[in-house]
BABALUM-744525 format. One record per residue (C-alpha): residue in one letter; x, y, z. Coordinates in steps of 0.1 Angstrom, whole numbers, padded with zeros to 4 digits, always signed. Example, Ala and Ser with C-alpha at 12.3 -4.5 7.8 and 13.67 -1.06 7.14 Angstrom:
a+0123-0045+0078 s+0137-0011+0071 
This chain:
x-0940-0100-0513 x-0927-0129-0494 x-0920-0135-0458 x-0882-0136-0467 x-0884-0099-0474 x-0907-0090-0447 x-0883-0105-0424 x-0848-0086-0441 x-0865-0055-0439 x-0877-0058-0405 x-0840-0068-0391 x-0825-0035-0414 x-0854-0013-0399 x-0839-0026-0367 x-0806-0019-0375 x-0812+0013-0385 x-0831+0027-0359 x-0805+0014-0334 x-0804+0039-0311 x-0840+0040-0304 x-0845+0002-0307 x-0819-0010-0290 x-0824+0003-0260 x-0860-0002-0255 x-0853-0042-0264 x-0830-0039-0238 x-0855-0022-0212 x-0879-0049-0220 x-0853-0074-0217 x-0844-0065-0182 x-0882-0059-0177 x-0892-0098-0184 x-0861-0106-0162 x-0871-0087-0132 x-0907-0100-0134 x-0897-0136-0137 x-0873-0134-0107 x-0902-0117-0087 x-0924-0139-0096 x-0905-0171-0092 x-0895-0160-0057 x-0931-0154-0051 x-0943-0186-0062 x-0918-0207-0042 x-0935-0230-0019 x-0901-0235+0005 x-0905-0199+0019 x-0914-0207+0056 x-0920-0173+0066 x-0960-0156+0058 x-0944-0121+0062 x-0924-0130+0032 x-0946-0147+0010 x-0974-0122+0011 x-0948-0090+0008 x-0937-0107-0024 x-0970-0117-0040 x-0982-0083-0034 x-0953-0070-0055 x-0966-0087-0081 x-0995-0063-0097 x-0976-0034-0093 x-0946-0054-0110 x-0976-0060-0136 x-0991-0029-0139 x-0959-0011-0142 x-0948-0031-0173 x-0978-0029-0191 x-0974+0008-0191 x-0938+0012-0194 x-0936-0007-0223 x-0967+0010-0243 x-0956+0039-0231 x-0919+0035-0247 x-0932+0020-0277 x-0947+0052-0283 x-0917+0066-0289 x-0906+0043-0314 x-0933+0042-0335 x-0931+0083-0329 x-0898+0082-0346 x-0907+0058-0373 x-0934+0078-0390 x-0913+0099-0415 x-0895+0061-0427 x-0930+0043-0425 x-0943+0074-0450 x-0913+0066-0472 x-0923+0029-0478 x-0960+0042-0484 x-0948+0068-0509 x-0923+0040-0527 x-0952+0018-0533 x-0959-0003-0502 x-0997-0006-0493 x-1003-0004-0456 x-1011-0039-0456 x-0975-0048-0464 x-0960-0025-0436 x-0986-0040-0414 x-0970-0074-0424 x-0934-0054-0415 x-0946-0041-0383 x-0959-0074-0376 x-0925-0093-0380 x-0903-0062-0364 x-0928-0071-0330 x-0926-0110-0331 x-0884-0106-0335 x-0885-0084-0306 x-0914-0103-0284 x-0897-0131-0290 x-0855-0116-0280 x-0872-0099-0252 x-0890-0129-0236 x-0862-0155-0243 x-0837-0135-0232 x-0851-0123-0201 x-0864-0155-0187 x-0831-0167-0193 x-0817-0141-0174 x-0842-0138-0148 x-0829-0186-0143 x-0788-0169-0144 x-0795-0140-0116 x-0823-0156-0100 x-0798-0174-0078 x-0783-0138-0072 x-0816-0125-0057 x-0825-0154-0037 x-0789-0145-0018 x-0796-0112-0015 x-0831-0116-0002 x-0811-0141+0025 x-0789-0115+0034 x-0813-0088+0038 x-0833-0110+0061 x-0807-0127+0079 x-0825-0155+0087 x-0827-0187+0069 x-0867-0191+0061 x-0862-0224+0042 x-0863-0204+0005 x-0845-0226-0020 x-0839-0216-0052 x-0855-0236-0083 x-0865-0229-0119 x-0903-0219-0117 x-0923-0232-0153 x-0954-0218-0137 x-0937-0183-0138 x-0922-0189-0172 x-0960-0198-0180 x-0970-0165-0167 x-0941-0144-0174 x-0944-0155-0212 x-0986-0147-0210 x-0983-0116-0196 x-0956-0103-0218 x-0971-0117-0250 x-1004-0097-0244 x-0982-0066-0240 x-0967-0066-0270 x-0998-0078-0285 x-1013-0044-0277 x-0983-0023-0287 x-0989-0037-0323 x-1022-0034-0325 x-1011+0001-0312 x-0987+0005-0342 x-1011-0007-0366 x-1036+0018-0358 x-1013+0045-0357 x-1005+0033-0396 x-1042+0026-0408 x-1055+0061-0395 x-1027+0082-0411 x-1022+0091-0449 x-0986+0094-0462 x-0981+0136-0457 x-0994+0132-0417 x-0967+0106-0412 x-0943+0127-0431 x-0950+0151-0401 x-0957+0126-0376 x-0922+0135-0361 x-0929+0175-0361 x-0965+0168-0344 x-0963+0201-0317 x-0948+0227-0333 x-0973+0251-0332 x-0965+0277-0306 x-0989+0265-0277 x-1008+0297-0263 x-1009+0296-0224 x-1034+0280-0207 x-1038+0299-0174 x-1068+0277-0161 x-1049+0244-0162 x-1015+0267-0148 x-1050+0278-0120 x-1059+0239-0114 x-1023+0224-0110 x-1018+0253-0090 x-1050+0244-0066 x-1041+0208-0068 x-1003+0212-0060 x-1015+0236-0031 x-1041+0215-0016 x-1018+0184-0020 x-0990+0197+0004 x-1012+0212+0025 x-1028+0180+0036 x-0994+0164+0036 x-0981+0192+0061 x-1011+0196+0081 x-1013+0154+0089 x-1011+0151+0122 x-1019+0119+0137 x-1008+0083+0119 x-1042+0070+0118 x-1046+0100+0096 x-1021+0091+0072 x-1031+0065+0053 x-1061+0083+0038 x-1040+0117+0036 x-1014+0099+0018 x-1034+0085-0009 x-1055+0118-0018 x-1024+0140-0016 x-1001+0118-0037 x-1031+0120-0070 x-1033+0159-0064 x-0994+0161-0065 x-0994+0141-0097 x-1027+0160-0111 x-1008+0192-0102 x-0973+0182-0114 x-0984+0175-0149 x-1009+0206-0149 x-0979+0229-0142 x-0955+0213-0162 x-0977+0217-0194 x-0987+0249-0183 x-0968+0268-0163 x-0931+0255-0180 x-0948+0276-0212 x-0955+0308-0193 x-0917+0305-0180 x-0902+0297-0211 x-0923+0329-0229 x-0916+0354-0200 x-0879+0339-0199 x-0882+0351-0243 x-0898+0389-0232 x-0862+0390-0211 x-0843+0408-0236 x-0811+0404-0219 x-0813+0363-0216 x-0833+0359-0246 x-0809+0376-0271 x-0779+0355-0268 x-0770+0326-0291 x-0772+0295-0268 x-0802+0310-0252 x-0821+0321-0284 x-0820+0288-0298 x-0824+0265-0270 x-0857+0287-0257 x-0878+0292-0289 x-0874+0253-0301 x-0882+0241-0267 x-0916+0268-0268 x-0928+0251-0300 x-0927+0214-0286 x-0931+0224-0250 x-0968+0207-0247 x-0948+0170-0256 x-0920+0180-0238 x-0940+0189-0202 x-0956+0159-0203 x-0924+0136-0208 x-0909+0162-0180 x-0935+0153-0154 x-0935+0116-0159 x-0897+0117-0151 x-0904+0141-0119 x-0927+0120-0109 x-0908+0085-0114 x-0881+0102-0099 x-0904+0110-0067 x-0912+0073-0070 x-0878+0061-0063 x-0869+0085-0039 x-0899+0081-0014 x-0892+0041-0019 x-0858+0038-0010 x-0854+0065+0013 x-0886+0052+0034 x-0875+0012+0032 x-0842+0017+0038 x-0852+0034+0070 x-0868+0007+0078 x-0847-0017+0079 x-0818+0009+0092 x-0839+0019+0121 x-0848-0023+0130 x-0830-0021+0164 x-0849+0009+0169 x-0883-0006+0162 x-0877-0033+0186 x-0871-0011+0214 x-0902+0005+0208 x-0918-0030+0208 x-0901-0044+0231 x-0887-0020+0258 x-0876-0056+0283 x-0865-0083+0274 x-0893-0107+0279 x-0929-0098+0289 x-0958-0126+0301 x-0993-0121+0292 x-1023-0139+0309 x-1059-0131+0302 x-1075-0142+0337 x-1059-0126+0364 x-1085-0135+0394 x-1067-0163+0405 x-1035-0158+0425 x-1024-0189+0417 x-1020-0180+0379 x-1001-0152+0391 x-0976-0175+0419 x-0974-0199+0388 x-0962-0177+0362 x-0933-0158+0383 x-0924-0195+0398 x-0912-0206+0365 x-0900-0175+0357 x-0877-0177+0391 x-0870-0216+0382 x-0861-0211+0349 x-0839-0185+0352 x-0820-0197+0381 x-0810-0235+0365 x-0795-0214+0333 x-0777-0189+0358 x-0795-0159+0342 x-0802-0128+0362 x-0837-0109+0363 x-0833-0077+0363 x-0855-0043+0360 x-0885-0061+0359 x-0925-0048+0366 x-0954-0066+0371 x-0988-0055+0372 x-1030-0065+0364 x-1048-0045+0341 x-1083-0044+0321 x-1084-0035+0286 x-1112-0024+0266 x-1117-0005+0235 x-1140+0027+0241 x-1154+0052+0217 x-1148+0093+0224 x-1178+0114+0230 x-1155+0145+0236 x-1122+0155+0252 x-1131+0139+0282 x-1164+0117+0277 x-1163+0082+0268 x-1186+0048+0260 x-1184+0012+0251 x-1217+0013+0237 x-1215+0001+0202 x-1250+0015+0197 x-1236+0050+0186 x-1223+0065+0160 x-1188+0068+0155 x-1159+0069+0131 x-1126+0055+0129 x-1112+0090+0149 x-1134+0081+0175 x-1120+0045+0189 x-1098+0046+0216 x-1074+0020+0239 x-1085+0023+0276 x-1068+0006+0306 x-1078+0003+0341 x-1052-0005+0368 x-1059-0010+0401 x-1039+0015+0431 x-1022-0010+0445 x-1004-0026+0416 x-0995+0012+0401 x-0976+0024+0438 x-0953-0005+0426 x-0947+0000+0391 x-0947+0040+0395 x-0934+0045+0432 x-0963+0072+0433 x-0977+0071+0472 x-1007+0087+0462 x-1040+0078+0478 x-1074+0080+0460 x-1108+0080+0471 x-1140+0064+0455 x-1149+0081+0422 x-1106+0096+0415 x-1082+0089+0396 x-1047+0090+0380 x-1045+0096+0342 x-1024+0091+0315 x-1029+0098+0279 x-1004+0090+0255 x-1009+0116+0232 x-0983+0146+0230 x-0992+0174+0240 x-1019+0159+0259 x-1022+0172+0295 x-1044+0189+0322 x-1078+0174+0330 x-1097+0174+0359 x-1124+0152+0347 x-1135+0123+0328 x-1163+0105+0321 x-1167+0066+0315 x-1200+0055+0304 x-1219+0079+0319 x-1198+0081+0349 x-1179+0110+0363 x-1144+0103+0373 x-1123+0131+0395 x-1089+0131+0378 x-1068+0134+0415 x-1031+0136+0389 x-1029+0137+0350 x-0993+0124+0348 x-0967+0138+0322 x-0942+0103+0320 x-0953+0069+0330 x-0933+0038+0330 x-0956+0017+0314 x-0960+0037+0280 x-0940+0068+0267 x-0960+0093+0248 x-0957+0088+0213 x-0972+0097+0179 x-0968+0063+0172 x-0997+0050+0183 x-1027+0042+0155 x-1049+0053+0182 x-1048+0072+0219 x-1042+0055+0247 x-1058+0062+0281 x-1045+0048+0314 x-1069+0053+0343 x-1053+0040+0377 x-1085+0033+0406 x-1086+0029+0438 x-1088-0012+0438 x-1099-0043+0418 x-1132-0039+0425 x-1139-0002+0415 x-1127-0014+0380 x-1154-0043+0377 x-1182-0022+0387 x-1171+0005+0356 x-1186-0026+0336 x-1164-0018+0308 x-1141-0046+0318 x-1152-0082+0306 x-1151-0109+0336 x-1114-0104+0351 x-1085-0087+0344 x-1051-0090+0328 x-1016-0100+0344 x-0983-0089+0330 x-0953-0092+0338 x-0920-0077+0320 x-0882-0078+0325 x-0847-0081+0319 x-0825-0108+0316 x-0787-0106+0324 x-0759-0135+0311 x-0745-0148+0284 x-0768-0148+0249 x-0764-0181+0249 x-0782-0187+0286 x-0808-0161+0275 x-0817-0181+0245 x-0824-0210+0264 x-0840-0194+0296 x-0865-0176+0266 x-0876-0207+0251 x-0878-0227+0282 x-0897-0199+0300 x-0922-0201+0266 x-0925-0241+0271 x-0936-0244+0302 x-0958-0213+0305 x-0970-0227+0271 x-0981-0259+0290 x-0990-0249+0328 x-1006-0222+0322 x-1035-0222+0297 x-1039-0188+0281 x-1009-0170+0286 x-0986-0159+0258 x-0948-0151+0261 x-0932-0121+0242 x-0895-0119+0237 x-0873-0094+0217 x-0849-0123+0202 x-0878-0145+0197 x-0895-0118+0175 x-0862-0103+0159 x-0866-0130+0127 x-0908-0120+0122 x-0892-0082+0122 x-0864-0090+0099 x-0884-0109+0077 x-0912-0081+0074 x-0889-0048+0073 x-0861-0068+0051 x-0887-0080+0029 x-0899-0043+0025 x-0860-0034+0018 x-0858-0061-0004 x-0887-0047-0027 x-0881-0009-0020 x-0850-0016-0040 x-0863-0040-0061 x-0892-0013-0075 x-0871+0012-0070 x-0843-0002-0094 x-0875-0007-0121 x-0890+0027-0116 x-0854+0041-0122 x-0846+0023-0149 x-0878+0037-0162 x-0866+0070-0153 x-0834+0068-0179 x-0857+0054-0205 x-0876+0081-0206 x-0850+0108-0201 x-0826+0088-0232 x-0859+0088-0254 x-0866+0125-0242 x-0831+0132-0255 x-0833+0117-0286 x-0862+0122-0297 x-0850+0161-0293 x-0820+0156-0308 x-0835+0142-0343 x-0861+0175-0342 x-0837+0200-0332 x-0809+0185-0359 x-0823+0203-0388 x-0825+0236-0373 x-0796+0233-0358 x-0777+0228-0393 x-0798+0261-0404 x-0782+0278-0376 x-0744+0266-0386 x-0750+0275-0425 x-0756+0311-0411 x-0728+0313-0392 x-0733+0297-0360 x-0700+0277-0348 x-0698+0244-0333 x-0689+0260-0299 x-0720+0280-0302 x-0741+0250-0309 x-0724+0231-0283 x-0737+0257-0259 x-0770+0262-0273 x-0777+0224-0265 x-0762+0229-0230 x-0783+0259-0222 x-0817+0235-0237 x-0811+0211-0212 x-0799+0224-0187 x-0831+0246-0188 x-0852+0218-0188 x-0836+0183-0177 x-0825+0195-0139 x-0862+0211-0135 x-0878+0179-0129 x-0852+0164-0103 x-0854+0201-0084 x-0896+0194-0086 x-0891+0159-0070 x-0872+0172-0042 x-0896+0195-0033 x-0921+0166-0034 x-0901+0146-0011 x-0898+0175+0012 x-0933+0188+0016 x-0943+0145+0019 x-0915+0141+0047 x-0940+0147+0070 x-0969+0127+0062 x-0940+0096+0049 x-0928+0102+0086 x-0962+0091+0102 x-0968+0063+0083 x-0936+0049+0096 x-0946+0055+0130 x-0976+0031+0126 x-0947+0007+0114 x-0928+0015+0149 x-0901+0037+0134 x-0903+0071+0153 x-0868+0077+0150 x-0870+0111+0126 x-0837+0119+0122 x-0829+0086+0110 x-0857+0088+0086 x-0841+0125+0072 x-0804+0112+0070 x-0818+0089+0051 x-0839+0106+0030 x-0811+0133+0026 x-0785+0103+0015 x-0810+0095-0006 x-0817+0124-0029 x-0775+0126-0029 x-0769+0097-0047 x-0798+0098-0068 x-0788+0137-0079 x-0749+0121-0085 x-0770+0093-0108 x-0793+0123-0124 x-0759+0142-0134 x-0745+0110-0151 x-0779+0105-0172 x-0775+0141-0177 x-0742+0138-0193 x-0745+0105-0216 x-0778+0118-0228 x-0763+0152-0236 x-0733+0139-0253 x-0757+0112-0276 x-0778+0146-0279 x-0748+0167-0293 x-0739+0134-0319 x-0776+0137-0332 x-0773+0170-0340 x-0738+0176-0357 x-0745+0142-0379 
């Protein structure tokens, strides 16, 4: 045979199977687009901004990974649904060499559709996304947009090894089969499965334990860990109970004599008990893609929602001074001199402002109330906590709080919730009379954002603090406030300020909220940016998989179906039948992801408190607007893929 042939019948197979090829070249059309643009925007050099650069390049291996299974995974499908015509050829006299050959071409046409067409899209809309990255972040950081050939490069690698492996794939699936198991390569499943109670026992265990951690997480520091071990017991768990327990529904929903004995419920239940082990699975990858998008967008655009927010947190003044050596008064009279100076030639007011010294050490908890600097003993990461000392004097001014205290007291203040009601504490082996534990302090609300507890301990003077010999040499000055004119003036007074600190004082650092607002907006807009970047992929996935779900039902359930209307059954009755299937089914997955996103609210919610978003309501409307639109989108899906279902069958 000669390659003319090879390639005709490769471009009819194509044609043919239009409905299942056509959209997976377009999938991996949009695929190499996506990857291209992420990539080129990663790899361009005028990007001024860290934050950005390295939020971008660490897109890229999930952008990677995600591809190399989506794809495989899809072409599954295809080659799923080409068995039966693949077993015709073989039966008509083409040795599985030549269908090899066939195979081979039918790859190359679409490796090679898929990678032109998507890099050239990914050069037309990659001008798109450089605008809408700008706009997220609302600051210019210098990105220009150019044609990357290092990402072509590397897009057209990667991409050619993917689709190296899904033929190697195909050919295997060809070489092991003889011409009657690819006859029934389509019907593969339709033994009744039995139920598998242990598996329906160990999703059930895993599912359990899962949202148990993800309820029980208390502190942030917590959540990391938490996160990652209850998100693979949730997925363990989903499929698990999918496979398992969707069977023992559907067979106690077929001992219900009142459901099961109806025509669009007979039907749709015992076909979907013989392929239900194929079925779960495809069910639990779309709950769990769907989980995917949700916890992405909802938690990014949070983010970037709640910015203002996050800065307040960060920044409760205006402007805050920082110098590590507070001993002499000099750096002190310097500092608020060119504060006053400053301020005063740009006719800007200082207002609400607080100054204070302070040591700051890192200490390790022994107990409730027992702690050491000693690095000598054992600890974990639970165990380090923030300390600071602050002398009497320079607390009556920030607090207004009269009290005295004698040698060995003091005032406390712990930042954890909750947290209240000690009389004691020991630092390094010394005992500390705790005169007032203090439920609000103006220094530091208490918060679960913190990564770790903090612990303010106010003494009697200067001196009392050195001789704790927790505090290295001298302590810290700091000095915070407000700044009333025009935005202009405060813009000017800010950098000014910065300048001269930067040069007459050696050592100190200069914090401002306006001077930090583009490092934010690049770091939480660049986390918006990709939340809906990998969340368009992962939905886009999503449809994939629901379409192919559909389809692929739709050519199985087409024969019976026709058995069913030669005995009688009516078009309306079949129309119902396949409404009843998948409605049974296709909503059950959405309902599961909810309930994912609801028991991982909590845990989600403490992980962005170490990011400085502690605003919760803003993270549920969110979250709630969320699942909305998404369920709006599911419906849609729901309805093409039914209707494309409904053609399938009645051809």
């Amino acid at each position: 045979m000669s390659s003319r042939i090879y390639a005709k019948l490769a471009v009819t197979n194509i044609k043919n199977n239009g409905k299942t090829y056509v959209p997976f070249m377009l999938t991996a059309v949009l695929t190499v687009m996506m990857y291209y643009m992420m990539d080129t925007l990663a790899r361009n050099d005028s990007i001024g901004n860290r934050n950005v650069t390295t939020i971008l390049f660490l897109t890229i291996p999930v952008m990677t990974l995600f591809s190399l299974i989506f794809l495989f995974y899809t072409n599954s499908f295809l080659i799923r649904r080409r068995k039966k015509e693949i077993a015709v050829y073989n039966i008509l006299g083409m040795g599985k060499g030549h269908i090899g050959r066939m195979l081979t071409v039918e790859t190359l046409l679409i490796w090679a559709v898929s990678l032109v067409l998507g890099i050239l899209g990914g050069m037309v809309f990659g001008k798109l996304m450089h605008l809408l990255l700008l706009r997220i972040l609302q600051y210019d950081v210098g990105i220009r947009f150019h044609i990357s050939l290092p990402s072509i490069l590397y897009t057209a690698v990667l991409f050619t090894f993917i689709f190296f492996l899904t033929w190697l794939y195909n050919l295997f699936q060809v070489k092991l089969a003889n011409p009657v198991e690819l006859l029934r390569g389509g019907n593969v499943g339709e033994r009744e499965p039995r139920t598998k109670w242990l598996l329906a026992l160990v999703g059930g265990l895993a599912m359990g334990v899962g949202y148990y951690l993800a309820i029980t997480t208390e502190r942030p520091i917590d959540a990391i860990d938490t996160f990652i071990v209850a998100v693979v017991l949730v997925i363990i768990g989903t499929y698990c109970l999918f496979i398992a327990g969707s069977i023992a529904v559907l067979k106690a929903l077929r001992k219900k004599k009142n459901f099961y004995y109806k025509a669009n419920h007979f039907t749709a239940v015992s076909g979907m008990i013989y392929r239900m082990k194929q079925n779960a699975a495809g069910l639990a990858n779309i709950c769990i893609l769907s989980t995917i998008v949700l916890v992405l967008i909802s938690s990014t655009v949070s983010l970037y929602a709640g910015m203002e927010d996050i800065l307040d947190q960060r920044f409760p003044y205006d402007y805050c001074i920082t110098t590590a050596d507070a001993s002499d008064p000099a750096t002190i009279s310097s500092i608020d001199r060119i504060v006053e100076e400053e301020l005063s030639a740009r006719h800007v007011e200082k207002e609400d402002g607080m100054s204070y010294r302070y040591g700051a050490t890192a200490v390790l908890r022994q107990s409730d109330t027992a702690f050491t600097n000693s690095q000598t003993v054992d600890y974990t990461v639970e165990d380090m906590q923030e300390m600071y000392f602050i002398p009497l004097e320079d607390y009556q001014k920030v607090q207004g709080d009269p009290t005295e205290l004698a040698p060995d007291e003091v005032i406390l203040f712990v930042t954890d919730e909750g947290s209240y009601g000690r009389d004691t504490i020991t630092v390094n082996g010394k005992e500390l009379k705790v005169v007032k534990e203090l439920k609000d302090f103006r220094l530091e609300d208490k918060s679960v954002a913190r990564v770790v507890t903090g612990w303010y301990l106010i003494m009697p003077d200067v001196q009392s603090i050195l001789d704790m010999g927790v505090v290295n040499g001298a302590l810290q000055y700091s000095t915070y406030f407000d700044m009333g004119g025009s935005r202009e003036d405060c813009l000017a007074a800010v950098q000014s300020i910065a300048d001269r600190v930067g040069r007459e004082v050696p050592g100190a650092v200069c914090e401002n909220r306006e001077l930090s607002r583009e490092n934010f907006f690049s770091l939480y807009g660049s986390l918006f940016f990709i939340g809906l970047y990998l969340g368009s992929m992962f939905l886009i996935a999503t449809v994939l998989i629901i379409y192919y779900k559909q389809i692929s039902e739709g050519y199985d359930d087409r024969e019976r179906y026709q058995i069913m209307q030669k005995v009688g059954m009516g078009k309306r009755e079949v129309r119902r039948s396949i409404r009843s299937q998948v409605l049974l089914v296709f909503f059950l997955p959405l309902v599961v992801a909810v309930i994912h996103i609801a028991v991982a609210f909590n845990v989600i919610d403490k992980l962005l408190a170490m990011l400085g978003l502690v605003n919760t309501p803003l993270f549920l409307a969110c979250t709630a607007a969320t699942v909305l639109v998404f369920a709006v989108f599911y419906v849609m899906v729901f309805a093409v893929t039914a209707r494309e279902y409904y053609k399938i069958v009645n051809e």
